[in-house]
C-alpha positions in Angstrom: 46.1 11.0 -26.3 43.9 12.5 -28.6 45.1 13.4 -32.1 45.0 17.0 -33.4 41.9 17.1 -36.0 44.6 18.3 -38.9 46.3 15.3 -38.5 43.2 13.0 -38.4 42.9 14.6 -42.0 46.2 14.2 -43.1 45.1 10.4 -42.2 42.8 10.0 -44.3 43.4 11.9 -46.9 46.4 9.5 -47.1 44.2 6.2 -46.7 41.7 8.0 -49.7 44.9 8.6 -52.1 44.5 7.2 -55.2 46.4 3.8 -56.2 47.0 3.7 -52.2 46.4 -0.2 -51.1 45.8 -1.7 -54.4 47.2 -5.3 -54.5 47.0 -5.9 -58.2 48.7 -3.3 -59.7 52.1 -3.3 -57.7 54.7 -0.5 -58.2 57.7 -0.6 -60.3 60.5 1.2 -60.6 60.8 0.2 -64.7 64.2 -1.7 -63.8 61.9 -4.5 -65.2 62.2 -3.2 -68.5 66.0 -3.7 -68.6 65.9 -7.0 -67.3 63.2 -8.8 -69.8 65.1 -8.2 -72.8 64.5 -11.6 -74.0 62.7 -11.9 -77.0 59.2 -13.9 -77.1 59.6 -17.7 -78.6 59.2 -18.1 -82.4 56.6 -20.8 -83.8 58.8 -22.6 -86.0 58.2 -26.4 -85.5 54.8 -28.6 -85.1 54.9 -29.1 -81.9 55.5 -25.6 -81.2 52.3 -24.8 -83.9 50.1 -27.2 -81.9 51.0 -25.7 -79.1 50.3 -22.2 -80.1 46.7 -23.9 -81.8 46.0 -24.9 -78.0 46.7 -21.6 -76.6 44.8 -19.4 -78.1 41.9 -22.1 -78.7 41.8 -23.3 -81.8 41.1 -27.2 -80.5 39.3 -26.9 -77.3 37.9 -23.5 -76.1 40.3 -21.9 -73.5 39.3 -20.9 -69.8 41.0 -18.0 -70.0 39.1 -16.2 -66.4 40.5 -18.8 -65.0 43.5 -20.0 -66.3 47.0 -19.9 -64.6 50.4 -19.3 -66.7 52.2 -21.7 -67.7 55.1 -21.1 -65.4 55.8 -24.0 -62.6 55.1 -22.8 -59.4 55.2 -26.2 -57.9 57.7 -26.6 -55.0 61.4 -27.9 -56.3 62.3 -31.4 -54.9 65.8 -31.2 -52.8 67.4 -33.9 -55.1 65.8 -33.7 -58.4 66.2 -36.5 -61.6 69.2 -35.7 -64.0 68.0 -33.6 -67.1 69.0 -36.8 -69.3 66.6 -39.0 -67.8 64.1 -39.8 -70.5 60.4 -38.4 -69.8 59.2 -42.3 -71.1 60.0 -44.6 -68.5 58.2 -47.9 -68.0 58.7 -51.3 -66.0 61.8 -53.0 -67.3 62.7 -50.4 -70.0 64.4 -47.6 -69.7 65.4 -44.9 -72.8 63.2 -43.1 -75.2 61.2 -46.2 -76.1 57.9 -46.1 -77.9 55.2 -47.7 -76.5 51.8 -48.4 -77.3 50.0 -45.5 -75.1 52.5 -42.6 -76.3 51.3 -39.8 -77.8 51.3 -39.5 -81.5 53.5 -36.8 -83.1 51.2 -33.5 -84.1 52.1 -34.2 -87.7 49.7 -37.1 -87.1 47.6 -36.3 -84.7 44.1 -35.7 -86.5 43.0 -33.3 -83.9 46.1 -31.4 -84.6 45.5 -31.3 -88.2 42.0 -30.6 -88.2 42.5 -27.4 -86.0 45.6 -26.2 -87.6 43.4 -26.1 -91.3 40.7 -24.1 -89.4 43.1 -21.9 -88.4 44.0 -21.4 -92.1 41.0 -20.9 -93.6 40.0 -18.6 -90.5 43.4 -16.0 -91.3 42.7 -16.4 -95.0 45.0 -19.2 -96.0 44.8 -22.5 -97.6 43.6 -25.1 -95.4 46.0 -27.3 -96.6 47.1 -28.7 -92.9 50.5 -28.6 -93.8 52.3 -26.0 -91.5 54.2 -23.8 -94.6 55.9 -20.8 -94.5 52.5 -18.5 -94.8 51.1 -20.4 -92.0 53.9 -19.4 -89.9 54.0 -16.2 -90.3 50.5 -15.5 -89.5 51.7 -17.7 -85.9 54.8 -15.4 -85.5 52.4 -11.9 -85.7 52.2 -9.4 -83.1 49.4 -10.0 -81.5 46.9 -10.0 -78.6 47.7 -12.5 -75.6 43.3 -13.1 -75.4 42.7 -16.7 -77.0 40.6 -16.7 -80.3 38.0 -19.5 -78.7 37.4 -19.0 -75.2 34.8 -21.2 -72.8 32.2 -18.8 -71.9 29.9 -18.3 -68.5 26.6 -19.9 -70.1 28.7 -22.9 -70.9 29.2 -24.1 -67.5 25.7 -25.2 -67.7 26.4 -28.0 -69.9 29.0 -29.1 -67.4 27.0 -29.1 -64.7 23.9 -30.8 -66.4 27.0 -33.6 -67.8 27.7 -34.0 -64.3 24.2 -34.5 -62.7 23.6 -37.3 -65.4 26.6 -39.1 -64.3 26.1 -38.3 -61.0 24.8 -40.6 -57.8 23.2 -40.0 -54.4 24.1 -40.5 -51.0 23.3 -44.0 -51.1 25.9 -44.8 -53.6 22.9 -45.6 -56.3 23.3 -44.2 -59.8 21.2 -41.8 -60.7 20.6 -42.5 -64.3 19.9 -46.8 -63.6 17.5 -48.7 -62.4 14.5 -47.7 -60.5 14.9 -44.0 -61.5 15.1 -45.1 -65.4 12.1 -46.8 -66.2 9.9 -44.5 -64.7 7.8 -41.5 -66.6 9.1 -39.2 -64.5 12.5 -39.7 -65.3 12.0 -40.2 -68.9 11.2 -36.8 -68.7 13.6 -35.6 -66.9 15.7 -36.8 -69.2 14.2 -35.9 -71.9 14.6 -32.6 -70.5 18.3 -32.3 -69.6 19.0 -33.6 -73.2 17.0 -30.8 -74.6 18.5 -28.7 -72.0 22.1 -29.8 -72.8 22.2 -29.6 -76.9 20.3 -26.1 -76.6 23.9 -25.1 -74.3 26.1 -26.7 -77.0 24.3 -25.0 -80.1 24.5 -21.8 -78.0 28.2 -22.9 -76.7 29.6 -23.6 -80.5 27.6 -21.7 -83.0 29.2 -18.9 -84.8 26.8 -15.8 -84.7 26.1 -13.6 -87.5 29.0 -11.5 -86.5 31.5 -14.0 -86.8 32.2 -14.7 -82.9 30.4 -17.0 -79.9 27.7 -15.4 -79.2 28.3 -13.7 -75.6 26.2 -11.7 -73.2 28.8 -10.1 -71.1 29.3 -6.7 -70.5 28.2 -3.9 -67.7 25.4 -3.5 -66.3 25.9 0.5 -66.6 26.5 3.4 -68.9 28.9 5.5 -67.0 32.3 3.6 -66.4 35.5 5.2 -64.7 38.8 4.3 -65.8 42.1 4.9 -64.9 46.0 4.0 -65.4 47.7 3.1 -62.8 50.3 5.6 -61.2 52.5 3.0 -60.3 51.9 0.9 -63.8 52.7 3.8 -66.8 55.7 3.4 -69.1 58.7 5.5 -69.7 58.5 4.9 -73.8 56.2 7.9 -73.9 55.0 10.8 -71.3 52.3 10.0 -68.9 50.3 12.9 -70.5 51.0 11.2 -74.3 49.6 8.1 -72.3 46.5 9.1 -71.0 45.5 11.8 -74.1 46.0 7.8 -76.3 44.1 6.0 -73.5 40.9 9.1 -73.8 40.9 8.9 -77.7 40.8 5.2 -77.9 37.6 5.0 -74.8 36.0 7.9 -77.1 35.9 6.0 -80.4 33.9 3.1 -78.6 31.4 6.1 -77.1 31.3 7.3 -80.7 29.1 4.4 -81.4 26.8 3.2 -78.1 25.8 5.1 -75.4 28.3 3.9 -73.0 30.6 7.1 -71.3 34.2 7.2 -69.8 35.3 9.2 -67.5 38.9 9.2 -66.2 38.9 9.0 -62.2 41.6 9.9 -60.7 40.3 10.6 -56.9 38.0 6.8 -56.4 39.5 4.0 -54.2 40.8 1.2 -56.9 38.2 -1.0 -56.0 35.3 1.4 -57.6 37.1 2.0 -60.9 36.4 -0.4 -63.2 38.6 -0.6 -66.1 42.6 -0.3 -64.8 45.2 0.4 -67.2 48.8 -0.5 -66.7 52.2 -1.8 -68.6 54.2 -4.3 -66.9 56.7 -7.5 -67.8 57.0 -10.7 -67.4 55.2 -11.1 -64.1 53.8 -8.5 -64.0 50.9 -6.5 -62.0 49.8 -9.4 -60.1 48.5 -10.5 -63.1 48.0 -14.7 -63.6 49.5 -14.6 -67.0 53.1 -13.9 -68.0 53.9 -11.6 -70.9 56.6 -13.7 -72.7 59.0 -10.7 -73.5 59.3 -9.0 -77.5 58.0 -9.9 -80.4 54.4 -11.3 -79.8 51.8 -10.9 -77.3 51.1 -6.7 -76.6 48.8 -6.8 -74.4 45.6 -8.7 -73.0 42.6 -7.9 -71.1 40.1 -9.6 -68.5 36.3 -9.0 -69.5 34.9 -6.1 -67.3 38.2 -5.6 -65.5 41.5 -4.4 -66.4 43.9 -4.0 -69.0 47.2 -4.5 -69.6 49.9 -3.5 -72.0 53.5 -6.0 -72.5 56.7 -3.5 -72.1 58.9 -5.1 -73.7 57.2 -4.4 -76.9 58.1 -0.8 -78.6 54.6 1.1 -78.3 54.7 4.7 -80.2 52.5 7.2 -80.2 52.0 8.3 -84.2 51.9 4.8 -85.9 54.8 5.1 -88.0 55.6 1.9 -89.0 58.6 2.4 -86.2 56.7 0.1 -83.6 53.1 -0.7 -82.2 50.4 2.4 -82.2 49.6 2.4 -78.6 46.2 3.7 -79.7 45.3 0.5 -82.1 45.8 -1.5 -79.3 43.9 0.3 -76.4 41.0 0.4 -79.1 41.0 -3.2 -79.3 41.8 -4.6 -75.4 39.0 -1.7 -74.3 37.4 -3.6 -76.6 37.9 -7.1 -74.4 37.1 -5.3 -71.5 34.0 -3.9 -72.3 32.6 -7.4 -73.4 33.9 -8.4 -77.4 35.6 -11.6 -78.6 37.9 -11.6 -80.9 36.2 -10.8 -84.7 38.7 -13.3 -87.7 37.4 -10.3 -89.8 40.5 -8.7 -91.4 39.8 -4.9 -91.1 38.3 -5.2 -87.4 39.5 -3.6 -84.6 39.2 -7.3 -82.6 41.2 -8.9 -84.8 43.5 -10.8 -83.1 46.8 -9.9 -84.8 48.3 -5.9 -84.6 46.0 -4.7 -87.1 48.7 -2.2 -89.4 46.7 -0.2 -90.4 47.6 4.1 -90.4 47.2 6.1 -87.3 43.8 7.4 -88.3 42.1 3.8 -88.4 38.7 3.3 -87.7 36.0 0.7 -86.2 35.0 -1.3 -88.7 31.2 -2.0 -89.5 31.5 -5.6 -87.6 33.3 -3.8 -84.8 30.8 -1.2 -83.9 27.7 -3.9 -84.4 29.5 -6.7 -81.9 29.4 -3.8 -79.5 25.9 -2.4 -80.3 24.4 -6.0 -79.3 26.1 -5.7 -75.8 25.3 -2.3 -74.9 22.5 -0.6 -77.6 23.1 2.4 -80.1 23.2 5.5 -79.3 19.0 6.6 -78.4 17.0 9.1 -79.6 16.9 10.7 -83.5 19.0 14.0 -84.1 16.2 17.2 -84.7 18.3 18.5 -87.9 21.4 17.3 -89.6 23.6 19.3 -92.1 26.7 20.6 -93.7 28.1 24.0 -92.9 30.1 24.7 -96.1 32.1 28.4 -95.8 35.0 29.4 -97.4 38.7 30.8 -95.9 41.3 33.2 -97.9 44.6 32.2 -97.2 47.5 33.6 -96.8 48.5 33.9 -100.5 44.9 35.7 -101.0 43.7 31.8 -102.7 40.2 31.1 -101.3 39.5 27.4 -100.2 36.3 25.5 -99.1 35.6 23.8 -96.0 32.9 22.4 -94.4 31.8 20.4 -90.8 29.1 19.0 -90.3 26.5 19.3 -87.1 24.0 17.2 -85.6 21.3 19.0 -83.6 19.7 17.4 -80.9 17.0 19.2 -78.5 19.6 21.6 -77.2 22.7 19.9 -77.7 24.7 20.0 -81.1 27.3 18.2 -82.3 30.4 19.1 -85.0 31.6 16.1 -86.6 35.3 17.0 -88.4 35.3 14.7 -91.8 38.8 15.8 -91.5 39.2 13.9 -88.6 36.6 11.6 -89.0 35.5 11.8 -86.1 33.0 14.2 -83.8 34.4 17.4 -81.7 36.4 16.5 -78.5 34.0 18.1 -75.7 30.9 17.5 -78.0 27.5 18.3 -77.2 27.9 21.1 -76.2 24.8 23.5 -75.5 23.2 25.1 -78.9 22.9 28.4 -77.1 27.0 28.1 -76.5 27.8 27.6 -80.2 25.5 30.0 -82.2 24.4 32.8 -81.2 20.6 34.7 -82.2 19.2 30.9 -82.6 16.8 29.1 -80.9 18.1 27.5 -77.6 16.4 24.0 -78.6 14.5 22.2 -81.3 15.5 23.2 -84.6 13.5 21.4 -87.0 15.3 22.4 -90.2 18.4 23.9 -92.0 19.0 26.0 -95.7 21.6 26.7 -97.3 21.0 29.0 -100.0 24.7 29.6 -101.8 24.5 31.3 -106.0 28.6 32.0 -107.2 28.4 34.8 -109.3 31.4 36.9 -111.0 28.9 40.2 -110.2 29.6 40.4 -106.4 25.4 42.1 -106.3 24.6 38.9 -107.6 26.3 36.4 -105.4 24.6 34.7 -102.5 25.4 32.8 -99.3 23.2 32.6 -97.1 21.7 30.4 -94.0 18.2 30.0 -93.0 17.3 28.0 -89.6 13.5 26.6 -89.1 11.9 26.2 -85.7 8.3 25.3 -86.4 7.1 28.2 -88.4 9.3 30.8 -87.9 12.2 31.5 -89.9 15.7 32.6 -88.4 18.3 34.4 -90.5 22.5 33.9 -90.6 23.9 35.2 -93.0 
């Protein structure tokens, strides 16, 4: 039987719907949120301190595209051991004997010690390698679930060229013996993976001149869509309050490179690429667990998705009463789009909440990390100036203000110094904005203002420039 064509549409419209088949981000019903009350694990002992060193990758760089949480997913044995059983049991002994091959406590494990004073003098302490009070409070900060040191793409190379050295053929031969070793050929071949394998580790462990592993991940594009989830907002705030935090936050990294967001709300999932969504515990699909309040916010994937711990109290004017839901959206965007984390203590990637008031900005290092990926901003602005006019209020006092515009071809921009920050909607077109001026091209701008207390005397007035002709507002 054929189907009527309205309900072929119906069909498909329903298949098209947005969020509709999307296995990551699974829906919730925010009883989640009432269950995961428990509060995230303080750092309060060494072993606790070496592991958080480990986690966020202050001993070896962390795989964090690819690493799994921690929870045990392994299948539970029928009849398992008694909890009493000690974890150290060898041939003929049994208790919590010490022997030769066991571990050595972090307080003397070098390895330990040596990380744990870079992780001082990284956040502005001592490195004294004694795990003190200052120490652990820096460890027990809010902060952002991305490790500090993470393995990145190019640095898979050096594996791979450690592995063909090692390596051996079919035949069972080594590679790197014999035959193969005494001949020019291979002398320079190895010669060659050497080279090739120190340039990866300079590149792999050097600290850049903005503070971070140098990186060349981001998108290959200008124009990215974004979007939260439908089935993935939280009830702390409306979805509107949401999404107006979420545009802001995008707008202060377009501020600054010539990247664009635009919030798609009618694409399949699988076209958007940056996906936005709250969640607990296990949560979203996602292959790390957020450990409940009091630490980790929120963490990103590079060129993927986003998402925000709900256990943790987010608020939208930042208060002091919880976490600015807009500090942290600047600073996972900032994951997604491509940064690192930045041990600067102003910057936006810094790994801990950064407190500072609701009107924060990028800081210098911030915008420049970014810049490398994607480039500044291109072309030079045609004329640039302050607009100053005055405004009698209510009480008949006169006050001052001033904006000021950047002209471009035929596109001009009003930055608010209130605000700090350019018009939302900017550029908009010249012709749009003022009236009996060119369309396009304005080469120059005048001010002419003279206070007088003789009102014939007093001027104010505006003079535009286009090439040689003069135009007049007065």
């Amino acid at each position: 039987m054929q189907l009527p064509s309205y309900l072929l549409l119906a069909v498909a419209f329903t298949a098209l719907a947005p969020g509709g088949g999307e296995p990551v981000f699974k829906r919730r019903d925010h009883s989640d949120t009432q269950l995961n009350k428990q509060r995230a694990p303080r750092v309060l002992t060494t072993q606790a301190a070496e592991e958080y060193l480990k986690r966020f990758g202050w001993g070896d760089p962390v795989d964090w595209e690819h690493q799994v949480s921690g929870r045990d997913t392994a299948p539970q044995e029928e009849n398992p051991a008694p909890r009493d059983v000690p974890q150290v049991m060898t041939e003929g002994i049994f208790g919590n004997s010490t022997t030769k091959g066991s571990p050595k406590e972090p307080d003397d494990n070098p390895a330990y010690l040596q990380n744990l004073k870079r992780f001082q003098k990284a956040n502005g302490l001592s490195p004294t390698g004694i795990l003190d009070n200052a120490t652990l409070g820096v460890m027990n900060l809010p902060r952002c679930g991305v490790p500090d040191t993470m393995l990145l793409e190019n640095s898979s190379l050096l594996n791979v060229t450690s592995r063909n050295q090692s390596s051996t053929d079919s035949t069972g031969s080594d590679l790197n013996t014999t035959r193969s070793a005494t001949g020019p050929e291979s002398v320079r071949r190895k010669r060659f993976l050497d080279r090739l394998a120190e340039h990866t580790r300079r590149k792999r462990d050097s600290l850049d001149d903005l503070g971070g592993a140098a990186s060349s991940l981001g998108f290959s594009k200008r124009n990215l869509k974004w979007r939260l989830m439908d089935e993935a907002f939280t009830i702390q705030m409306s979805v509107e309050q949401q999404k107006n935090i979420l545009r802001l936050a995008f707008r202060m990294w377009s501020e600054v490179t010539p990247l664009e967001f635009v919030e798609d709300l009618v694409s399949l999932p699988a076209d958007i690429d940056i996906k936005l969504g709250f969640g607990t515990g296990q949560h979203l699909g996602c292959s790390q667990d957020f450990d409940g309040t009091g630490q980790i916010f929120a963490h990103a994937w590079y060129l993927a998705d986003i998402h925000f711990d709900d256990a943790e109290h987010f608020v939208v004017t930042n208060n002091g009463q919880g976490i600015s839901l807009l500090t942290v959206a600047v600073h996972e965007i900032g994951h997604a789009l491509g940064l690192s984390h930045l041990l600067r203590r102003d910057s936006v990637m810094h790994p801990n909440y950064n407190t500072q008031g609701e009107n924060f900005e990028l800081d210098w290092l911030d915008r420049k990390a970014m810049q490398r990926l994607y480039g500044v901003c291109e072309g030079a602005f045609n004329t640039v100036f302050d607009w100053v006019y005055q405004r009698e209020n209510a009480d008949g006092t006169v006050e001052y203000h001033f904006n000021t515009y950047f002209f471009r071809e035929s596109w001009y921009w009003m930055y608010e110094n209130r605000s700090n920050r350019t018009r939302y909607g900017d550029p908009i077109p010249i012709s749009a904005g003022w009236h009996n001026l060119p369309d396009s091209n304005i080469d120059a701008f005048v001010h002419i203002w003279a206070w007088s207390s003789n009102l014939e005397e007093k001027r104010d007035a505006q003079y535009f420039f286009k090439g040689d002709s003069l135009h007049h507002r007065s």
